[in-house]
N, C-alpha and C positions, 0 to 999 in steps of 0.2 A: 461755645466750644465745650466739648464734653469733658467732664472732669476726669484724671488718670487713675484717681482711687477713688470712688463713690462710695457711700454709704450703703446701698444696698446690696453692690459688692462683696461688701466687706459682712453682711450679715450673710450673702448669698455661700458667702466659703463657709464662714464659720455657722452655718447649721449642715453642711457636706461635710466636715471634718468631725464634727461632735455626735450626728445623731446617725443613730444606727438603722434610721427608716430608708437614707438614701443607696445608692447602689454600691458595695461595696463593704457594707458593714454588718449585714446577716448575709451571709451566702451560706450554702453545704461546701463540705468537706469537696475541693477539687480531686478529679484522679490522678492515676500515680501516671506517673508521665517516664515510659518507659527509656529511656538514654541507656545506651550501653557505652563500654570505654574502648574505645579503640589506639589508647596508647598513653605513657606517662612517661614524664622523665623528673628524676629528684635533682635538686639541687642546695648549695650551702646558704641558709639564710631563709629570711620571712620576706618575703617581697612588700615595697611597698606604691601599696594603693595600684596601679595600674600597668599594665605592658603597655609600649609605643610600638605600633606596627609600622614600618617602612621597607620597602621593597618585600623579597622575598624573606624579612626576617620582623622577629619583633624583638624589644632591647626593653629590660629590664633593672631594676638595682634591687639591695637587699639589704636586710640590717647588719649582716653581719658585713658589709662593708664590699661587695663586688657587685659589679657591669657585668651583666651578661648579656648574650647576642644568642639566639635561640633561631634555627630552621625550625616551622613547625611543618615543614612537607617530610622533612627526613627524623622527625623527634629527635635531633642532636641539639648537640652547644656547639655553635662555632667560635665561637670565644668568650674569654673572659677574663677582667679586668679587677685588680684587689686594688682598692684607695688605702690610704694609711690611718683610715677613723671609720666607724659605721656612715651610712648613708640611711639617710628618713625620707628620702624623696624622689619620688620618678624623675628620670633621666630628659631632656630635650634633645631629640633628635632633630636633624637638618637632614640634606642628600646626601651629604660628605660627611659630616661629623655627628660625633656625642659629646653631648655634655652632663657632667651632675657635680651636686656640691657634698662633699662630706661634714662630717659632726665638727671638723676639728677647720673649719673654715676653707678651705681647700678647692677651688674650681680645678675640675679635671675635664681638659679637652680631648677626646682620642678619635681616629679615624676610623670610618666605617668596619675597618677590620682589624679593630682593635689595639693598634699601635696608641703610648702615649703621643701625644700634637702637644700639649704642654701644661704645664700646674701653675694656678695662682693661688696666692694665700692672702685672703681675706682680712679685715679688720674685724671683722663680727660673724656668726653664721649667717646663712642665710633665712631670707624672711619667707622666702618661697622657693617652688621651681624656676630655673632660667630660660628663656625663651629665645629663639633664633631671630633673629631680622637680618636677614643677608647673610655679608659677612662679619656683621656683629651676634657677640653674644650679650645679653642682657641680664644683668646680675642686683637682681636688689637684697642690699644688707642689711638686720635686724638693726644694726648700729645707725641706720639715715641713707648712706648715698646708694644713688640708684647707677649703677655702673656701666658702660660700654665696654665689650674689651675685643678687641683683633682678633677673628678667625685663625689669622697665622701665628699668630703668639702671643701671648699674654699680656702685651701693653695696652695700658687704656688709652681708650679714644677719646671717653669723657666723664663726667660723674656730675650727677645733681646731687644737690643737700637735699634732704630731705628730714623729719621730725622722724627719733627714732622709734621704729616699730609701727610704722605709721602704713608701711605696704603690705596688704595681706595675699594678694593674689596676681599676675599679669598673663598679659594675650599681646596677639599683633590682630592689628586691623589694617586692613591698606598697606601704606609703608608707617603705621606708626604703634607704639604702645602704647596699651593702655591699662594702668595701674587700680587695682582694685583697693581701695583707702580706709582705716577703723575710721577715718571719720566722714562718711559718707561721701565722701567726691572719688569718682574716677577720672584720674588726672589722666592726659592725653600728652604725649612728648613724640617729637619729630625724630628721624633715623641721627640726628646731631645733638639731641638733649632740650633742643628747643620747647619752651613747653610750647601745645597747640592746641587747649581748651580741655573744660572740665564738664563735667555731669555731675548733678549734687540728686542721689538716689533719697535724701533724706533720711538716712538711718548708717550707724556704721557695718561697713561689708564683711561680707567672710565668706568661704570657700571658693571655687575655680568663677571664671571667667567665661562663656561658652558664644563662640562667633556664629554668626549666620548673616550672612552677607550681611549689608551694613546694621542689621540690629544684632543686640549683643544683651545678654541675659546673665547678670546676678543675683545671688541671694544676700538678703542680711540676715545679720544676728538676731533679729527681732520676728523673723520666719517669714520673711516678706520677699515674693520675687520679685527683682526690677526686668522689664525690657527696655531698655537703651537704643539710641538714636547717636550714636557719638558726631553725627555728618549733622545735625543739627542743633548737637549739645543738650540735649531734653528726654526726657521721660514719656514713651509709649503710653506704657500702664505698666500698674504693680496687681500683684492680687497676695491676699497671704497664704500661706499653705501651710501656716501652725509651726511650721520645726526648720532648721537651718540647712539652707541648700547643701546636700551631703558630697554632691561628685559633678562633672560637666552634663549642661540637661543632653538628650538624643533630640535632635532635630528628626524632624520623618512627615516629610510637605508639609503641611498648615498642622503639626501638631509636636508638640513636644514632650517627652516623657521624662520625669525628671523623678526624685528621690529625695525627702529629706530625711532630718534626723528623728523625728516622730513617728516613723516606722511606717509612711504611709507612700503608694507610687499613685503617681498625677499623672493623667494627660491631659493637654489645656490646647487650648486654641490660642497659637501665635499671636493671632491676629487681632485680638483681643484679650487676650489673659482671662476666659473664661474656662473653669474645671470643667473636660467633658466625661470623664469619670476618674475615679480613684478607689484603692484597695489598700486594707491596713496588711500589714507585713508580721511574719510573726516572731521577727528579732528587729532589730534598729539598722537603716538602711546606710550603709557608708559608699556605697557604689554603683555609678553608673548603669543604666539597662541597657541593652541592646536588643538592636530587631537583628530574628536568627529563624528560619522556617519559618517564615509571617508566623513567628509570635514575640511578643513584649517580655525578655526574659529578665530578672529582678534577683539578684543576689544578695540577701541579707547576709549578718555577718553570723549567720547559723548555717549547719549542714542542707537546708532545705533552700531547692531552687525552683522558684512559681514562673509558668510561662503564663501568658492574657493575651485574649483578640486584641491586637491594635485598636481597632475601631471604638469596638464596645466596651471593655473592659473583661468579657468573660472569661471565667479562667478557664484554662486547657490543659490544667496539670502540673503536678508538685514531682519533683526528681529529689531524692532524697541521698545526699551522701554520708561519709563516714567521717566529716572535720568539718570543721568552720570553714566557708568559703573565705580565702584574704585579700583579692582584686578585683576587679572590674570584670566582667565576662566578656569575651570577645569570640567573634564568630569568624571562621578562618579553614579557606580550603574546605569547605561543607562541616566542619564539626565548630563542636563548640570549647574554649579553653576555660579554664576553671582555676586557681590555685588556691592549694590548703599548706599547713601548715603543721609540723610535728613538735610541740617546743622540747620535748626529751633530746629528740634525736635534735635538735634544733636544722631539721633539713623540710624545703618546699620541695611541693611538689606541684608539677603542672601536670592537669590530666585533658586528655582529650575524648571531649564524649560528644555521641554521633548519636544517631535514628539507628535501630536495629537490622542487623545486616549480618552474613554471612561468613564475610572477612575477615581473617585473623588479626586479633590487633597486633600492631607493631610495638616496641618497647626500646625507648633508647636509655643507651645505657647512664646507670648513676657515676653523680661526678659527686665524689665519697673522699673523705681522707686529705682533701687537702689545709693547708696550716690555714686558718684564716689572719686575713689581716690585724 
C-alpha cells in the first residue's frame, strides 16, 4: 500500500519551495495587466476576510460591527445590519438566513432582508464562523460546547462538551459536521450531536475547512496539507507546502490552488497531492484565489494583484492598486470585486474592476455618517 506521506515527497516539495532553479522562483517582471474600474461603493468598517455570494447578492460583516447585503448588479447596499459589538468574522449564509457572531458573544440571526429572526448570547466568544445545516445553526464556543440552535429562534437543540479552545475551524459534509481540532482529529458529529467518527490528520489544525465531494482538505499549523476521506475515516495524502493554510483551497477539476502564509500560491494535483507549479507572492498570502477570465487571480495583503495560466503557472500580469487588498477576490457578473481599506477615514471600499471597455462606470453611492455601533 503506498504510503500517504513519503520521504521523497517530502524532499520533492522541499527543494520546489527552497530552490530558485524550479519554476516559479526566477521569472521576469510580469506585465501590467490592464483592469480598469468600472464601479465602487464605500462603506463603514474593514471587512472581514471574505464576501458570501448568494443569490443576486453577496453579504458581508465588518469590524466596525454591521451586516451588510450588497447588489453588486446595481453597486448599492440593500441593507444593513448594526450588532452591539464589532464582528471579526464572515457571516453564514443559508437560502433564508444570516447569521454572525460578535466580539461581545452574541449570535445574530437575520432574514434574507435584513430583518432581526433573533439574538443569542453566548457563554464565550466564538472559536469560529458558524455554519448552516438545515434548520440548524452551528455555533462553536471558545469556552468548549459545540452548539445547535433553532432556525426559528434561539433555543438550543443540543450542545456537546468539548475541551476548551479545542475547535479551530467547521464545514458540513453530507448531513454532518465536521470540526477542524488544535489537536489534530477532525471530529465528525451527526445533525443531533451524535458523534459519527474522527480523522487523526497527525498535526494540530488551523485555518478553513474546504469540501469537495467526499474528500475534504485541511491545513496544519506545521504547514502540512491534509486530504481527508471523512466516508472512510483516513488520510488521502498530505504534502507540505512550508506555511499555513491561509484561506479555503479553489477546487478547478483535478487541480486545486491554494495559498499559504509563506507568501507562496500552489497548484497541486487533487489526486495525489503533487505541486504541479507554484509562484512566490510579494506580500504574505491571507486570501483565497479565484479563476476569473481563465486566469488564477491571487491577492496578497499588498496593493498588487497577479493573474497565472491555470495550467502552467505562467504569469499574465500584475494589476497594481492604490491600498492593501482586505478580502478574498470574487469574480461576479464579468468583473472582478476587490476591497481596500481607508484606516483614517476608517471606511471600505469595494471596487469593481473589469477588462477595458467603453462603458461609463457606474458609482453607487457612499453610505457615510452613520453612528456606528
Amino acid at each position: 500500500m503506498r504510503m500517504p506521506f513519503p520521504f521523497f515527497r517530502l524532499l520533492a516539495a522541499w527543494i520546489l519551495i527552497t530552490s530558485g532553479l524550479a519554476q516559479g522562483g526566477q521569472s521576469p517582471p510580469p506585465p501590467a495587466w490592464p483592469l480598469v474600474e468600472a464601479g465602487r461603493l464605500t462603506y463603514e468598517g474593514e471587512i472581514n476576510q471574505r464576501a458570501v455570494a448568494a443569490g443576486a447578492r453577496i453579504y458581508f460583516t465588518t469590524r466596525r460591527g454591521w451586516i451588510y447585503a450588497v447588489d453588486p448588479a446595481a453597486r448599492s447596499v440593500s441593507w444593513r445590519f448594526g450588532a452591539n459589538a464589532p464582528i471579526l468574522r464572515p457571516p453564514s449564509v443559508s437560502a433564508a438566513l444570516i447569521a454572525a457572531v460578535d466580539d461581545a458573544n452574541t449570535v445574530y440571526c437575520l432574514t434574507i432582508d435584513g430583518a432581526l429572526n433573533w439574538a443569542y448570547h453566548g457563554d464565550s466568544p466564538a472559536a469560529c464562523e458558524p455554519v448552516w445545516l438545515g434548520p440548524r445553526l452551528i455555533v462553536a464556543m471558545r469556552g468548549g460546547p459545540l452548539l445547535a440552535l433553532r432556525a426559528e429562534h434561539p433555543g438550543e437543540l443540543w450542545r456537546v462538551e468539548l475541551e476548551k479552545g479545542l475547535v479551530r475551524s467547521m464545514a458540513v459534509w453530507r448531513d454532518r459536521i465536521l470540526c477542524a481540532c488544535g489537536d489534530g482529529l477532525v471530529r465528525i458529529y451527526g445533525p443531533d450531536g451524535s458523534p459519527a467518527g474522527t480523522v487523526d490528520t497527525g498535526g494540530s489544525l488551523s485555518g478553513p475547512l474546504t469540501i469537495d465531494g467526499d474528500r475534504v482538505y485541511a491545513g496544519r499549523e506545521d504547514g502540512v496539507l491534509c486530504c481527508l476521506e471523512p466516508a472512510k475515516g483516513s488520510l488521502s495524502w498530505r504534502m507540505r507546502i512550508g506555511g499555513e493554510l491561509a484561506a479555503p483551497v479553489l477546487v478547478d477539476g483535478r487541480r486545486l490552488f491554494l495559498t499559504a502564509s509563506n507568501g507562496v500560491l500552489f497548484a497541486v494535483n487533487k489526486s495525489g497531492g503533487d505541486i504541479l507549479w507554484w509562484r512566490a507572492m510579494p506580500s504574505r498570502l491571507v486570501f483565497s484565489p479565484v479563476l476569473w477570465q481563465e486566469r488564477i487571480v491571487a491577492a496578497p495583503g499588498s496593493p498588487v494583484l497577479s493573474s497565472f495560466r491555470p495550467r502552467t503557472g505562467e504569469p499574465l500580469g500584475e494589476f497594481r492598486g492604490t491600498a492593501d487588498w482586505k478580502a478574498d477576490p470574487q469574480g461576479r457578473d464579468g468583473l472582478l470585486l476587490l476591497h481596500t481599506y481607508n484606516s483614517d477615514a476608517r471606511e471600505g471600499t469595494l471596487l469593481f474592476l473589469g477588462l477595458p471597455n467603453p462603458a461609463p462606470a457606474k458609482t453607487g453611492a457612499p453610505i457615510k455618517g452613520a453612528k456606528s455601533p
